[in-house]
N, C-alpha and C positions, 0 to 999 in steps of 0.2 A: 504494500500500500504506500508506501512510504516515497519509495523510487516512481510508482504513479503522482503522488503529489508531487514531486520535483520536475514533472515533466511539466504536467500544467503550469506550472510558477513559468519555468522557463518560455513556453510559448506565450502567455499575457505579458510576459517582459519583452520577448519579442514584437508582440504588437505594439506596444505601449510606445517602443522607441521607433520603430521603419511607420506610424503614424502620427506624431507627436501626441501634441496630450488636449488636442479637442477644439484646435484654433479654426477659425471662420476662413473659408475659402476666400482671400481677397486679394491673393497674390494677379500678376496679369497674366494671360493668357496667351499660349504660345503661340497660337493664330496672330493675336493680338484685337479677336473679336470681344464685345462685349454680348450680353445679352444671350448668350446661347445657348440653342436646344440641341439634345442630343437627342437620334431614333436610330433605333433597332431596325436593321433590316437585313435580311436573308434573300437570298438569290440561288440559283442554276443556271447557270452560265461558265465558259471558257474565259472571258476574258473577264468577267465582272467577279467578285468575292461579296460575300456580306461581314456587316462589321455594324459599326456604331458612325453614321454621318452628323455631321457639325450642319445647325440651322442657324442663318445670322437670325436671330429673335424679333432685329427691328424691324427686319421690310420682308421677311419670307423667303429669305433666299439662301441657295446653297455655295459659300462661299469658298475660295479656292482652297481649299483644305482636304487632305486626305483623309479618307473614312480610317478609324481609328480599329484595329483589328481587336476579336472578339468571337473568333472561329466562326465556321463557317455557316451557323447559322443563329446570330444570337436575337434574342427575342426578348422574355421578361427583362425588367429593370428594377433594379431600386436602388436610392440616393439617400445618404445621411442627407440633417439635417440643417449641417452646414455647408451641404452639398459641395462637398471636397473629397468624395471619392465615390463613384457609384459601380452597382454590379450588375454582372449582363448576364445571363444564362444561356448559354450556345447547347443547344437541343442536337446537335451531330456529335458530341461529343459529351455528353453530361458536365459540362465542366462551367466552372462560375466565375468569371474575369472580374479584376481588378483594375479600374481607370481612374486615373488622377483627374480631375479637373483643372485641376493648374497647369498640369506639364502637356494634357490633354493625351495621355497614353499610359498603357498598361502597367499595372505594378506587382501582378501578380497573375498566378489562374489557378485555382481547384479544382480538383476531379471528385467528384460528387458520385453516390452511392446509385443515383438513376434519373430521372428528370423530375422536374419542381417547379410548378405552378406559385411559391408563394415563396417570397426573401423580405429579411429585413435588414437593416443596416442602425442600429439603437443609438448610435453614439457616432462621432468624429474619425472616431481609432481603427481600423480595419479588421473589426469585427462585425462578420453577418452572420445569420442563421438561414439555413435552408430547410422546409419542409419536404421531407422528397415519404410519399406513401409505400414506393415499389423499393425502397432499401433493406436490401439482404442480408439481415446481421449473422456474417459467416460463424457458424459452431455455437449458433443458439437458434431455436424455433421460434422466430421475431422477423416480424416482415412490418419498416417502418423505421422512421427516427429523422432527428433532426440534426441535419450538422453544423455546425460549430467551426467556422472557416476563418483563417489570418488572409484575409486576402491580397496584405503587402506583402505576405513570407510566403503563397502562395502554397499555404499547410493545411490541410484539415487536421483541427487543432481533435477532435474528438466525436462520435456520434450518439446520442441520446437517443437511447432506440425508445421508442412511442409508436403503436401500433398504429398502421396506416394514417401517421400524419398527414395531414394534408395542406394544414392552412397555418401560419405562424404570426402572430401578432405581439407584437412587444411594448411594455411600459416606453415610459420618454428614456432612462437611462440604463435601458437595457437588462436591469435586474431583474427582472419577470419576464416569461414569457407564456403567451397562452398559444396554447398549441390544438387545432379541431382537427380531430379525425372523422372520418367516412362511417357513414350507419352508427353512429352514435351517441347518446344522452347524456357523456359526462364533457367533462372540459377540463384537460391536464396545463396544470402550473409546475412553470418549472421554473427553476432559480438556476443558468446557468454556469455562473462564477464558480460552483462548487462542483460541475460535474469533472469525472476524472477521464484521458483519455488510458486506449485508444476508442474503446467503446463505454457507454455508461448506461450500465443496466436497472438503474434504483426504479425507472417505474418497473420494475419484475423483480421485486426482491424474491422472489425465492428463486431464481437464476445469480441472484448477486448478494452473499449471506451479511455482505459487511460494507454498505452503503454508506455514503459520508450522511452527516445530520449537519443541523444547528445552522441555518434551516435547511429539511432535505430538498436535495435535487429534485423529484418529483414528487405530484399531490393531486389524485385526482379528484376532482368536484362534483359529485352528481347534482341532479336535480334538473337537466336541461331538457329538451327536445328536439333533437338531432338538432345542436349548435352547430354553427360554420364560421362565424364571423363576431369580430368585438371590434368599438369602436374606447379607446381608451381616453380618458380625461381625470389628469392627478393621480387617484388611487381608486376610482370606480370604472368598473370596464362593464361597457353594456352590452350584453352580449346577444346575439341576433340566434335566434331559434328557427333553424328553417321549419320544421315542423312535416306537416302533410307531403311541402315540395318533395321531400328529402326521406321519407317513407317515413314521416313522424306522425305526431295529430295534429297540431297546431302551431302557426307561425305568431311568433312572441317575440319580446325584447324583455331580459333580466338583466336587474344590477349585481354585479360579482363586486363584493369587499375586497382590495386586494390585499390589507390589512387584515383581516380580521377572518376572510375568506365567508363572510356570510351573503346568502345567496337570496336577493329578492324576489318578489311573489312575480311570472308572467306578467305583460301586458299584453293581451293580443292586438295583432297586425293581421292587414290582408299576405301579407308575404315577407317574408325579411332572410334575405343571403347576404346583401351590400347595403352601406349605409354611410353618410356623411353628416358630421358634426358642424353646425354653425348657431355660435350665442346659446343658448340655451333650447336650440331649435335640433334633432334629430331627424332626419330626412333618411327611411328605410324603404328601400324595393325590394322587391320577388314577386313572386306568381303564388303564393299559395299551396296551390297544386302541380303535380309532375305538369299538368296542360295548362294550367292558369284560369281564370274568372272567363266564361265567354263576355266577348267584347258588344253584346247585345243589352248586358244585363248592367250596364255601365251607363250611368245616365249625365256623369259630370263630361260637360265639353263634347266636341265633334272626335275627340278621337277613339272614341266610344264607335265612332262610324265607320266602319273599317272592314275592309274584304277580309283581314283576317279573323277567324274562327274566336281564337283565344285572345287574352290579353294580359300584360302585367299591371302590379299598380304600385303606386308611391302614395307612404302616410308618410305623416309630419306626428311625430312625437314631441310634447309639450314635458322636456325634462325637469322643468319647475314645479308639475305636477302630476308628473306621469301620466298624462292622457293622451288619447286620439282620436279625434272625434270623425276620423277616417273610415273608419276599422266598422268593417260591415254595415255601411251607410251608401246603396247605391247614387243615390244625389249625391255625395261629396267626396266619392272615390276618385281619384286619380289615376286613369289611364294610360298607360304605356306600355309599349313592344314588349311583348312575351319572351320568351327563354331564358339563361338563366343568366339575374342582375351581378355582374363582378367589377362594375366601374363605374366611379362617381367622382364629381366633381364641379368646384365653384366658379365663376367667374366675379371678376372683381367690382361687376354691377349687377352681382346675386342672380345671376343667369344659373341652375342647375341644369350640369349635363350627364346625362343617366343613360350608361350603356348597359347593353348584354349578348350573349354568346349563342348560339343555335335559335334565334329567333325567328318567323314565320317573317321571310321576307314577301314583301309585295312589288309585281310590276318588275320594270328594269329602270335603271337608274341611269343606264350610257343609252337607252332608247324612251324615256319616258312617256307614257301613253296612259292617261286616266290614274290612279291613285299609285304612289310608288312611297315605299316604306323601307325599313329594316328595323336595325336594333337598338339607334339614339332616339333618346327626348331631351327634350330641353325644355324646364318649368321656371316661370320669370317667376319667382318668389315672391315679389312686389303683388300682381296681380292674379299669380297661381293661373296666368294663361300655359298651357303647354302645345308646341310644337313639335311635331312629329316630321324632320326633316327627308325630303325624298331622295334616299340612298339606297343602298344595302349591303347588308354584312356585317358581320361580327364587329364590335367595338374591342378593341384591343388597350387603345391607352387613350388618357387624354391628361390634358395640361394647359391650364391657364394662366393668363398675365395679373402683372402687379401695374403696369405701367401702359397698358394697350386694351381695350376692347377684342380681344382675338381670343379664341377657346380653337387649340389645335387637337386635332382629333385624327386616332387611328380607325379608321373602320374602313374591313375589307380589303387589308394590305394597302392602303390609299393613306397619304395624309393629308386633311382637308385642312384649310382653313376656316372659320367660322366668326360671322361679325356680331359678336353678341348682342349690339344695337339694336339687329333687325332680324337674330338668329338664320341667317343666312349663309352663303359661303359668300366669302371675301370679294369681291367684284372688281378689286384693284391689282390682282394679280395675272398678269401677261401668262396665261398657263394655261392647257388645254387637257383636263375639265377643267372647268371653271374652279377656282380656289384650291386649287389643287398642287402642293408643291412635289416637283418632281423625283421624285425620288426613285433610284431604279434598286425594284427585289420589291418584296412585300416589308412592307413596316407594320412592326407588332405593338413597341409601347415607346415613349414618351416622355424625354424628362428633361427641363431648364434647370441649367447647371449655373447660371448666376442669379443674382438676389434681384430682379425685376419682377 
């Protein structure tokens, strides 16, 4: 045990120093761009590679700069929060790269146990976590876990095996982390400063007789309903219940203590997988059911009107007193594209823009003829009008300005641009489709790497 504790010391010391110790990305930039967005994009082609392309922020354009490599097909992202170093997930190879923001290039890469739908990056330091469900913990009957990656030293520092992790969400300083698995009702906390490498088996203590304590590495929480998702604020994590979606009974949002670990009573929702925090406002999507609400039965707004069958919807959670006055109220449900909600987000004149994945597209969207759909909404907060933009395809990422009216959006390998104004695509870009920056391969996700 002893020679295991030594090891870990020595890898957080290794992080601690190849990432300093939590300073704000304000160095310049090698380009010598400001403003910039980085997208994921994958390709099949001879002469073309996928990587991570540089967007100047201000005018939408792709600026003389080499796509920053990221094997050959990277896709997921996620950026601390001083966005000074972000990770890319290359799906050809399981492996999770490490880019500087600063130097705008690689510091690292891990090989990961199998492919990961969900990273975080908790802190400055080049520490993430990976949820990967399909990991093979060699010489124990455990299929699952989360790894524990230096991605300056380009080590997987250790893996927490958790039965078909799926989803990983973490406090603000990385000391907790909540971890959702698949067909499930509990929701495991994990602390992981104390897990040991190469493997860390404490959620399965009778595979591991002598588990560190004080506090242990893992804690599972029942009382949920097949959870998938937390939005965290301070030490209360609210945790989204998909419920019936998810072959539960009911979609809900609970409060989880992360102090005290006490667990508050349901609030039911029409649906909840994804959810965005603003003011004291919780903004939750899903469908409810594996198929969703049909969209007949929907009486709030025209988008109720719809050649698609089904529908999803969005409540508004009122966290100052726990209500929703959404929540099986045809008059005042909120309407939107089906399938399943994994991407939300705000714009800077309270524009929500709410994607989802395998949705019931309508029509074509490069031949448009009578109603064309797919899987964005966009709800003006202000007057809870929602638009239902004529596209289609999957929403993969999205990312808005501090400093522009523009909400960039992955949907369908495409990167749109969007004038939140008029929720429309951009009309000032020289590009064919319209508002469309050109980007060659498909683009998965999305993220501005300076403070705009």
């Amino acid at each position: 045990m002893t020679g295991r504790i030594a090891l870990l010391a020595l890898a957080i010391w290794a992080v601690l120093n190849a990432a300093g110790c939590g300073t704000p990305n304000t160095a310049a930039s090698t380009s010598g761009y400001t403003n910039r967005v980085l997208v994921s994009q994958s390709v099949t082609s001879a002469t073309t590679f996928g990587g991570l392309v540089l967007i100047n922020g201000n005018n939408d354009t792709l600026p003389r700069a080499p796509s920053i490599s990221a094997g050959n097909s990277p896709g997921l992202m996620a950026i601390t929060a001083a966005r000074n170093l972000v990770a890319a997930f290359d799906s050809s190879s399981n492996s999770v790269y490490g880019v500087s923001t600063a130097t705008e290039k690689g510091v690292g890469q891990v090989h990961i146990l199998g492919p990961t739908s969900s990273m975080v990056l908790p802190t400055s330091n080049a520490v993430g976590y990976a949820a990967v469900p399909s990991a093979n913990i060699l010489g124990y009957s455990v299929l699952g876990g989360v790894e524990v990656m230096n991605l300056s030293a380009g080590v997987l520092i250790t893996t927490i095996a958790v039965s078909n992790a799926q989803t990983v969400v973490a406090n603000n300083t990385g000391s907790q982390l909540l971890v959702f698995s698949n067909d499930s009702n509990a929701v495991t906390l994990l602390n992981p400063a104390n897990a040991l490498p190469p493997v860390d088996l404490s959620c399965f203590p009778s595979l591991d007789p002598n588990p560190p304590q004080n506090p242990p590495v893992c804690t599972i929480i029942n009382g949920f309903d097949r959870p998938v998702f937390a939005i965290v604020s301070g030490s209360t994590a609210y945790i989204l219940n998909c419920g019936a979606e998810c072959g539960g009974t009911q979609a809900s949002v609970q409060t989880l203590d992360l102090n005290s670990l006490a667990v508050g009573p349901p609030l039911p929702v029409n649906g909840a997988t994804w959810a965005y925090l603003s003011g004291t406002s919780l903004y939750v999507a899903g469908s409810g059911t594996p198929t969703g609400p049909l969209c007949s039965s929907l009486t709030n707004s025209i988008n109720a009107k719809t050649a698609a069958t089904y529908c999803g919807t969005l409540d508004i959670v009122d966290l100052t007193t726990m209500t929703d006055p959404y929540f099986n109220n045809p008059a005042t449900e909120i309407a939107i594209p089906d399938g399943y909600h994994d991407r939300m987000d705000m714009s800077n004149n309270g524009q929500l823009f709410v994607g989802s994945k395998d949705c019931t597209n309508i029509g074509d969207a490069n031949n448009p003829v009578g109603e064309v759909r797919g899987c964005l909404a966009i709800l003006n907060t202000q007057t809870g009008a929602v638009v239902i933009p004529p596209d289609n395809g999957d929403v993969t990422g999205l990312q808005s300005f501090t400093t522009r009216y523009v909400e960039y959006v992955a949907e369908n390998g495409n990167l749109r641009v969007y004038d939140t104004l008029t929720d429309a695509l951009l009309i000032n870009i020289d590009y064919i489709p319209l508002g469309t920056i050109p980007v060659i391969g498909y683009v998965t996700d999305i993220k501005a790497i300076d403070f705009f």
